[in-house]
C-alpha positions as CSV (number, residue, x, y, z in Angstrom):
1,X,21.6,35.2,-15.5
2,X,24.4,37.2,-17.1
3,X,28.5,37.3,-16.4
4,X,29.3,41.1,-15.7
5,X,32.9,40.1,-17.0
6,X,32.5,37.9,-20.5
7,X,28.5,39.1,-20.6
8,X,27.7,35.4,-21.3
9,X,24.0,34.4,-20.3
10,X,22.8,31.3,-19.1
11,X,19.3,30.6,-18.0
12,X,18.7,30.0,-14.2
13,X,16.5,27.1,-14.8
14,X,19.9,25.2,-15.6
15,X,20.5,25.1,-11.9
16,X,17.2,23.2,-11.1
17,X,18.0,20.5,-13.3
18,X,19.3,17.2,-11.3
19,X,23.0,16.6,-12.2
20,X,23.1,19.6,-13.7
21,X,26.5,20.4,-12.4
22,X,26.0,24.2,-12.4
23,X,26.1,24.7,-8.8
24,X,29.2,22.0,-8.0
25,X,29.1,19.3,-5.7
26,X,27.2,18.6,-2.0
27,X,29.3,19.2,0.3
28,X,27.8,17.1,2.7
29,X,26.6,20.3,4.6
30,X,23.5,19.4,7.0
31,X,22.3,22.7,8.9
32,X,19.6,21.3,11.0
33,X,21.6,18.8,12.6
34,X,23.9,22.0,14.0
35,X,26.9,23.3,12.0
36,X,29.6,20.4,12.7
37,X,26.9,18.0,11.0
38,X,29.3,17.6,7.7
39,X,30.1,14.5,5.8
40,X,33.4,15.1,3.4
41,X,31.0,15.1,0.4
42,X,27.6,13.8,-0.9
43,X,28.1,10.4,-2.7
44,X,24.8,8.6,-4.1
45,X,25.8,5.0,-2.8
46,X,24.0,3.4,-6.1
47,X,26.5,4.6,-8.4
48,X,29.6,5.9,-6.0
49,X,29.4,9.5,-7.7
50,X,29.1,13.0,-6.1
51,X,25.7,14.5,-5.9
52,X,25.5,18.0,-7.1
53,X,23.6,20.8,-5.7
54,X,20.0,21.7,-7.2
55,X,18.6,25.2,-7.1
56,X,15.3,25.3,-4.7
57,X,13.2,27.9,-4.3
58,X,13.0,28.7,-0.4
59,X,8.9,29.0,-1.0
60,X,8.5,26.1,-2.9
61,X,6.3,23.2,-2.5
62,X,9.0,20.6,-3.0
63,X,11.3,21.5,-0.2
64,X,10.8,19.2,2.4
65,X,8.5,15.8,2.3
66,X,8.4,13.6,5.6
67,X,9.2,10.3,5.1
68,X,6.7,8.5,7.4
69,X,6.1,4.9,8.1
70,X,2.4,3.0,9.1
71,X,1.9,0.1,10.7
72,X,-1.7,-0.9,11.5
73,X,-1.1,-3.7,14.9
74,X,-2.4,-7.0,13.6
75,X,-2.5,-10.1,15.5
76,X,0.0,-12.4,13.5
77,X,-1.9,-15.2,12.5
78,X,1.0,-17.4,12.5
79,X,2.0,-16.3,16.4
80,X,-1.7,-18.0,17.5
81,X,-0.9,-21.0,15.5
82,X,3.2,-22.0,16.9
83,X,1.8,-21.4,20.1
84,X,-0.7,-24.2,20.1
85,X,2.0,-26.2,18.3
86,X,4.2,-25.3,21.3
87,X,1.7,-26.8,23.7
88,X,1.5,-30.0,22.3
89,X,4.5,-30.6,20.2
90,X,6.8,-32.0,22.4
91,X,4.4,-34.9,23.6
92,X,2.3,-35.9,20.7
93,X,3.4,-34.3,17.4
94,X,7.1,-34.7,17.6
95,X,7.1,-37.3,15.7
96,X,4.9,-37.3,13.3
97,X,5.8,-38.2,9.6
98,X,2.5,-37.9,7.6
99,X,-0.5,-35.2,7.6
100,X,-2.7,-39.1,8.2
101,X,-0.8,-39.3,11.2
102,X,-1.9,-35.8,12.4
103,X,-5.7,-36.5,11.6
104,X,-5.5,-39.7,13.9
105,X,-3.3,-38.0,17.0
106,X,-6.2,-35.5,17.3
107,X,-8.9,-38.1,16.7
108,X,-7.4,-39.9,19.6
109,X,-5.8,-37.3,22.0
110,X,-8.6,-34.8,23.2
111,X,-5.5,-32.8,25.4
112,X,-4.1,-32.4,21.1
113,X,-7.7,-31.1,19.6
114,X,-9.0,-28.8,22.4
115,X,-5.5,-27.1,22.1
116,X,-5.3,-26.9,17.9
117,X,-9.1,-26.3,18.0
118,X,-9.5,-24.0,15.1
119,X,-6.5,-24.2,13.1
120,X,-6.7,-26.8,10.1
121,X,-4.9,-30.0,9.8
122,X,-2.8,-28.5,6.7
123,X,-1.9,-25.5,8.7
124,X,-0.9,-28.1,11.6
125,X,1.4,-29.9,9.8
126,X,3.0,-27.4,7.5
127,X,4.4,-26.0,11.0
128,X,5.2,-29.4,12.4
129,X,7.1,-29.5,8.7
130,X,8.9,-26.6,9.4
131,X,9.9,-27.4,12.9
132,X,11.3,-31.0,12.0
133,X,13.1,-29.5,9.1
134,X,15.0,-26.6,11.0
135,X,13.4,-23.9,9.1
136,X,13.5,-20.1,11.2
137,X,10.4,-17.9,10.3
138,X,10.7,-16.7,7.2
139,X,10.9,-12.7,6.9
140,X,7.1,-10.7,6.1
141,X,6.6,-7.7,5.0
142,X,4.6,-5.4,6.5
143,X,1.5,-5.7,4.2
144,X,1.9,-9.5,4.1
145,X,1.4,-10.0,8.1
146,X,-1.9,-7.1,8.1
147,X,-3.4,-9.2,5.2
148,X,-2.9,-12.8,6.0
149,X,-4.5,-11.8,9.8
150,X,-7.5,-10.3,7.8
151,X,-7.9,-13.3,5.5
152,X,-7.5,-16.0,8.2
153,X,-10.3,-18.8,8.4
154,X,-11.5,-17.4,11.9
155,X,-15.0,-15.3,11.6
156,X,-13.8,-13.7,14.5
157,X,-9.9,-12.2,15.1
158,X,-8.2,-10.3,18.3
159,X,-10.0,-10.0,21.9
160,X,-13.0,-8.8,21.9
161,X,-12.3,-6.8,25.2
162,X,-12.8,-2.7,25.4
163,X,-9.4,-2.0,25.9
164,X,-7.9,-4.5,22.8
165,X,-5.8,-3.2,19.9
166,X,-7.9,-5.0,17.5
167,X,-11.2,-6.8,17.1
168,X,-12.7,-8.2,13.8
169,X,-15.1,-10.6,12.5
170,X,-16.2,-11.2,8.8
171,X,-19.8,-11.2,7.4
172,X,-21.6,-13.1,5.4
173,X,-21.3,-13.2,1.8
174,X,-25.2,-14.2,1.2
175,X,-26.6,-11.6,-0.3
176,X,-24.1,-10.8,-2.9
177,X,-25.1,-10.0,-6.6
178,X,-22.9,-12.6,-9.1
179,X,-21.1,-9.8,-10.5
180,X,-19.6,-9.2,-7.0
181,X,-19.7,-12.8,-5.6
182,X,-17.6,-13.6,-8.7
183,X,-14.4,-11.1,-7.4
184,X,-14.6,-10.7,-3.6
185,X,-14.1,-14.0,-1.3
186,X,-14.0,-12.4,1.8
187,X,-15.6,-8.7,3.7
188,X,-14.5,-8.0,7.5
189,X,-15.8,-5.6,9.7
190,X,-13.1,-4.2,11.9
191,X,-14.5,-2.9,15.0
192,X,-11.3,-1.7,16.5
193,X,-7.3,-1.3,14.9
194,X,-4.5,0.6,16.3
195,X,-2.2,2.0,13.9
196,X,1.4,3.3,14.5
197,X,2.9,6.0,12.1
198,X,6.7,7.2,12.6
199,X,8.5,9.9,10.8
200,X,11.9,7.8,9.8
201,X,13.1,10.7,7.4
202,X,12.3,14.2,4.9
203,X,13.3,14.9,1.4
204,X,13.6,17.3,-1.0
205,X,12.3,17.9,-5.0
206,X,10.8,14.4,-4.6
207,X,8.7,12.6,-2.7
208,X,9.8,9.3,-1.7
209,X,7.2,6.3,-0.2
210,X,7.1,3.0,1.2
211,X,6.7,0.4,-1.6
212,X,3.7,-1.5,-1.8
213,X,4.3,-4.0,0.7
214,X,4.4,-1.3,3.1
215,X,8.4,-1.5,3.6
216,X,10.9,1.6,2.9
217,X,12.4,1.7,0.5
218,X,16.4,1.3,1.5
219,X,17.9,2.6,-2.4
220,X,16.1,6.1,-1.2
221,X,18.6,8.6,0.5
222,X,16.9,10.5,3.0
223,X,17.9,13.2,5.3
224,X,18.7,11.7,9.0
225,X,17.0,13.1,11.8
226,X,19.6,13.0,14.1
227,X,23.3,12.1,13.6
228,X,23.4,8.8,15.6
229,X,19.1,8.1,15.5
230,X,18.4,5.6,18.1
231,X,14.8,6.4,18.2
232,X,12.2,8.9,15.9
233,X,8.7,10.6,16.3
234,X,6.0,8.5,16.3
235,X,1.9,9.1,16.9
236,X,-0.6,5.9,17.9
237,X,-4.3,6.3,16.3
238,X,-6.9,4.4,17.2
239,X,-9.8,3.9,14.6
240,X,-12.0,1.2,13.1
241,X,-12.7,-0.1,9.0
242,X,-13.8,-2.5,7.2
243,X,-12.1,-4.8,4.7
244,X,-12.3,-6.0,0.6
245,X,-10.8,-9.2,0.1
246,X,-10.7,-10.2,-3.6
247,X,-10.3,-13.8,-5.4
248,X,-6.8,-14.6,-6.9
249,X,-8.6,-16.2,-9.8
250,X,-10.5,-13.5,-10.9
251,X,-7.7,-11.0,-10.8
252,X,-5.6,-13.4,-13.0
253,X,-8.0,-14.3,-14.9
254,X,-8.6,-10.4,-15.7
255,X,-5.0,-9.9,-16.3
256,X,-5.2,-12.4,-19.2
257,X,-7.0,-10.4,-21.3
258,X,-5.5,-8.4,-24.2
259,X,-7.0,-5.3,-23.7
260,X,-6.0,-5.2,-20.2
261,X,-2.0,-6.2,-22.1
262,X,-2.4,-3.1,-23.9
263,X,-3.7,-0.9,-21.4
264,X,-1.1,-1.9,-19.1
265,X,1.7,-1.6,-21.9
266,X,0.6,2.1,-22.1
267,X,0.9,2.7,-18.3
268,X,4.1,1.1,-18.1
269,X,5.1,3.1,-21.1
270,X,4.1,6.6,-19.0
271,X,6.4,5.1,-16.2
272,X,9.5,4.4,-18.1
273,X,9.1,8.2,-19.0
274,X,8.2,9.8,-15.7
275,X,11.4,7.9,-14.7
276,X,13.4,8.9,-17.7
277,X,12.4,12.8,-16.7
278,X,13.5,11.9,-13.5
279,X,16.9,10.6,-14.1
280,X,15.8,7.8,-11.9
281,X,17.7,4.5,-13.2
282,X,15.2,1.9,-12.5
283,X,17.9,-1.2,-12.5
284,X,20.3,0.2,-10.2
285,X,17.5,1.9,-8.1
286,X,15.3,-0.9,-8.2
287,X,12.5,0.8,-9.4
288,X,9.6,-0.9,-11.1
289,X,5.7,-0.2,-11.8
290,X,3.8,-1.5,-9.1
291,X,1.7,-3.5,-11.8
292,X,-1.8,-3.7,-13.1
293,X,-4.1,-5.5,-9.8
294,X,-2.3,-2.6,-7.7
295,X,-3.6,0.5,-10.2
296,X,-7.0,-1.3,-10.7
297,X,-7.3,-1.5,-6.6
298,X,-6.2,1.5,-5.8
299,X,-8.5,3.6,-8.2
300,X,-11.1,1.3,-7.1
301,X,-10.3,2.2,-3.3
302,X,-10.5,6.1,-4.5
303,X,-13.9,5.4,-6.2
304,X,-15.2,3.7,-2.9
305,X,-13.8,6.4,-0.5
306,X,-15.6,8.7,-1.9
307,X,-18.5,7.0,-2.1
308,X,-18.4,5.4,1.4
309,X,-18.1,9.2,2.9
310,X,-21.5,10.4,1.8
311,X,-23.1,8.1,4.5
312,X,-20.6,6.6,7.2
313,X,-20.0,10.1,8.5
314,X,-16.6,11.0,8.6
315,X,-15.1,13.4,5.9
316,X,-13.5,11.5,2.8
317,X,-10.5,13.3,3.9
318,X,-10.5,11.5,7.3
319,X,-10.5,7.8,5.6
320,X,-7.5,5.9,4.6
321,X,-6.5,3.4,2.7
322,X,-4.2,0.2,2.8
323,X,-3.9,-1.6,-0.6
324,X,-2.4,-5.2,-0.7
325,X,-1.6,-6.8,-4.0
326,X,0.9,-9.2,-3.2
327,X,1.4,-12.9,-3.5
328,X,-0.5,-13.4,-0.4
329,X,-3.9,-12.0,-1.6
330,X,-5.6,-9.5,-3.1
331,X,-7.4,-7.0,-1.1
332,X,-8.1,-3.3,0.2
333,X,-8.5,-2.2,3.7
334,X,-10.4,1.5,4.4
335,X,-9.9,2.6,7.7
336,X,-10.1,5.4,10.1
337,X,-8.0,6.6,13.0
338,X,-7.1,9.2,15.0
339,X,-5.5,10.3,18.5
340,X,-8.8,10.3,20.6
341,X,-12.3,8.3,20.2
342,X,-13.5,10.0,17.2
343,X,-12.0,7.1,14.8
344,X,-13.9,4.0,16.8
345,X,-17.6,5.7,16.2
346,X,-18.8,2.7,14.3
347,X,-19.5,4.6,10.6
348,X,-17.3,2.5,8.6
349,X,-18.4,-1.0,10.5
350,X,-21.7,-0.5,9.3
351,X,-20.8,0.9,5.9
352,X,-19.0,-2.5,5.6
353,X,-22.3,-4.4,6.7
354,X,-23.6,-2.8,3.1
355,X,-20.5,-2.6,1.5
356,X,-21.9,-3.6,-2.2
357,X,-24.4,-1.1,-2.1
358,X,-21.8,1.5,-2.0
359,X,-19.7,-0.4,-4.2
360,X,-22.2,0.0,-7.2
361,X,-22.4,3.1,-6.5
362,X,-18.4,3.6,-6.5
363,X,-18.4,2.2,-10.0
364,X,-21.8,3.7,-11.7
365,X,-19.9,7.3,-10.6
366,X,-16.6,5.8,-12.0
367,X,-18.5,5.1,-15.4
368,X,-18.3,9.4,-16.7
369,X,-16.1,12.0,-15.2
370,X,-17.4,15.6,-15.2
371,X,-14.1,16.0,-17.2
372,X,-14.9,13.4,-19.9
373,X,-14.0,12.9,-22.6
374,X,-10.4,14.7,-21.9
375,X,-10.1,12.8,-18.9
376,X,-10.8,9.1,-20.4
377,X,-9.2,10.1,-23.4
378,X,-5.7,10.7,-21.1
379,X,-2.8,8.6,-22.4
380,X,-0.1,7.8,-19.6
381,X,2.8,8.4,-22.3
382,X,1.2,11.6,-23.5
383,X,4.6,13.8,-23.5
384,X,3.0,16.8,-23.6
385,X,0.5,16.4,-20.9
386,X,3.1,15.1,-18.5
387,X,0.8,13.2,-16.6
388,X,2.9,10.0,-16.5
389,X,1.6,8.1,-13.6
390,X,-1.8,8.7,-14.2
391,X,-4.1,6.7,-17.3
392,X,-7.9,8.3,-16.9
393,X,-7.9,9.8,-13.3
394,X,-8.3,13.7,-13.0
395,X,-9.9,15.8,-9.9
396,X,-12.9,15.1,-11.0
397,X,-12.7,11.7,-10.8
398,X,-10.1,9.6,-8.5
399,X,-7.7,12.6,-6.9
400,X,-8.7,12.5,-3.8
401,X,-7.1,14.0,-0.7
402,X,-3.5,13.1,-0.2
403,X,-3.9,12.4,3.3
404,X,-6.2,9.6,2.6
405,X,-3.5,8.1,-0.4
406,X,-0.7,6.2,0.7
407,X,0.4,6.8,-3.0
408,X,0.0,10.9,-3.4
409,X,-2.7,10.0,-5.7
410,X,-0.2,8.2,-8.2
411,X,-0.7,5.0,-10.5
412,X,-4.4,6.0,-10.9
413,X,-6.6,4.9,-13.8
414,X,-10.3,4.1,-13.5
415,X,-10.2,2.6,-16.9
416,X,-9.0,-1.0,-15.1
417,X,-12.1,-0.7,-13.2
418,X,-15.1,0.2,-15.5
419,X,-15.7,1.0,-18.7
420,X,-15.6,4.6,-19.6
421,X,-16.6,7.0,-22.5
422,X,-13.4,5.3,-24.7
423,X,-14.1,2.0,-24.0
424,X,-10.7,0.5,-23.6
425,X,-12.4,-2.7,-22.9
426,X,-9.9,-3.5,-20.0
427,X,-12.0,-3.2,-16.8
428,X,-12.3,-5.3,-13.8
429,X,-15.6,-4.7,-13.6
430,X,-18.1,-5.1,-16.3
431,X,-21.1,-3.2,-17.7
């Protein structure tokens, strides 16, 4: 663009640049809330300065992305627990001192193990702990409530009534091969789920996400959908899946090795830079790289998605997925859903009931890409590529579609999985 009065130039992609400071400050201006929805001016709370306005193209792809929030309904597997405790806490376990104790009380009182029949004697007394120490129940996260229900020590979970939220029961592990009995301690066939998804939010120029425990996250400012919101759009699905839990051991014992160091220096790397281009300060934003177990997971759920659709019959498009990589456990949850009874037609139950046979071949397809060697080749903090979230994934290989991804088919790389055409050496998976 060019002054008619000084015939200076300046180039209009100045004005899409963040901070740039060409077009001034927000004013605080918010149209679709009506035209008295103004704040005195747009301050980003992280740093207390003015945000300034960004040039957007009315057509472009970036100008609005819902924030939305997913909850699958999970039984707690604490709630079953306290309310057994309840039952019989006031009579025979209020004074209990030592876990011994416990062992004898139930030995002795049938009223005490008919009621805790089916929770362990640790369990037992870790909430009797609690209780005789004043401790309230600690906060959970979203993911952390979904996973320990899924890896509780009941085969079966929920009522197993038509009309129930959620039913699930694990299978057998029998028939295993050692190179999957090594990794996976537990596979559970869902039968029935209900999951909840609100829209809390939009933004703009950049997509923003729950973090990988499933809670928003509160540095993000997002666009209010109301000036004083006191409730927000939500959908209920109904659907069925079946569940992937992994051994703690053998993901940190993967993590150990050096060639998974490197290859995870070399994603971190791509994410310092993808955050650098984004002027995102990752102290003060409280940003940070999801880690290694969450990329190797979630390219192995992409691998597996598409390999579970060929023959469950629902379109890869129609499956989801819920990754957990937390402290609780290691796991990934594919699941189905939707408004009527076309989620709960029993595909992905007995997918699961064969879940290693499409698991081999998740990983023989992961081996080449129809883009190899380009795509294996792919460094995350390749400047020139700008593909900093992404180590050897392409459209060939692990994009899949975004409405399956609860990551917009980020933190991808199939190299923490299997060994590909550069051998990295830093699968989780081996030959």
């Amino acid at each position: 663009m060019r002054c008619e009065a000084c015939k200076k130039r300046r180039p209009l992609a100045d004005a899409t640049v963040r901070n740039g400071k060409v077009l001034g400050p927000c004013q605080g201006h918010r149209p679709w809330l009506g035209s008295f929805a103004q704040e005195p001016f747009c301050i980003r709370e992280s740093t207390g300065l003015p945000e300034y306005n960004r040039l957007l193209v009315r057509s472009a792809s970036n100008a609005y992305f819902s924030q939305v929030l997913s909850v699958i309904s999970l039984p707690d597997s604490d709630a079953a627990l306290q309310k057994a405790v309840n039952s019989v806490y006031e009579d025979f376990l209020k004074n209990i001192t030592t876990l011994e104790q416990l062992a004898l009380v139930k030995s002795l009182m049938s009223k005490v193990s008919t009621n805790l029949e089916g929770f362990s004697n640790e369990a037992v007394w870790q909430e009797i702990e609690r209780r005789q120490n004043g401790q309230v129940n600690q906060h959970k996260s979203i993911k952390q409530v979904e996973i320990e229900t899924l890896l509780s020590s009941a085969v079966q979970i929920g009522e197993d009534v038509p009309e129930g939220d959620f039913h699930a029961r694990s299978r057998t592990l029998d028939n295993l091969q050692p190179a999957f009995s090594s990794r996976i301690e537990r596979i559970v066939l869902v039968d029935r789920l209900r999951e909840v998804i609100a829209q809390v939010g939009f933004t703009r120029f950049e997509a923003e996400m729950p973090d990988i425990d499933g809670e928003l996250d509160i540095s993000v400012r997002r666009a209010a959908l109301d000036i004083e919101t006191t409730w927000v759009p939500a959908i209920e699905n109904r659907g069925e899946g079946v569940f992937i839990a992994f051994r703690k051991q053998a993901i940190e014992d993967w993590l150990k090795r050096e060639a998974v160091k490197k290859r995870g220096r070399e994603l971190s790397r791509g994410f310092d830079i993808w955050c650098a281009r984004k002027g995102i300060d990752q102290e003060k934003e409280k940003v940070k790289f999801p880690g290694l177990q969450y990329t190797m997971l979630h390219s192995l759920s992409h691998l597996l998605i598409v390999a579970v659709s060929l023959e469950c019959g629902y379109a890869a498009s129609s499956i989801r997925e819920r990754i957990y990589a937390g402290d609780t456990g290691y796991g990934i949850l594919l699941y189905t859903g939707s408004s009527g009874s076309e989620g709960t037609l029993g595909g992905l139950v007995e997918v699961g009931k064969r879940i290693e046979y499409h698991l081999e071949v998740a990983i023989e397809q992961g081996r080449l890409c129809s883009n190899d060697p380009v795509c294996a080749q792919h460094r995350p903090d390749n400047e020139q590529e700008e593909r900093f979230l992404h180590g050897s994934a392409c459209h060939g290989c692990l994009l899949i579609a975004e409405t399956s991804c609860e990551r917009r088919n980020e933190f991808l790389d199939r190299a923490l999985v299997v060994s590909t055409v550069e051998g990295f050496g830093a699968e989780f998976f081996p030959e």
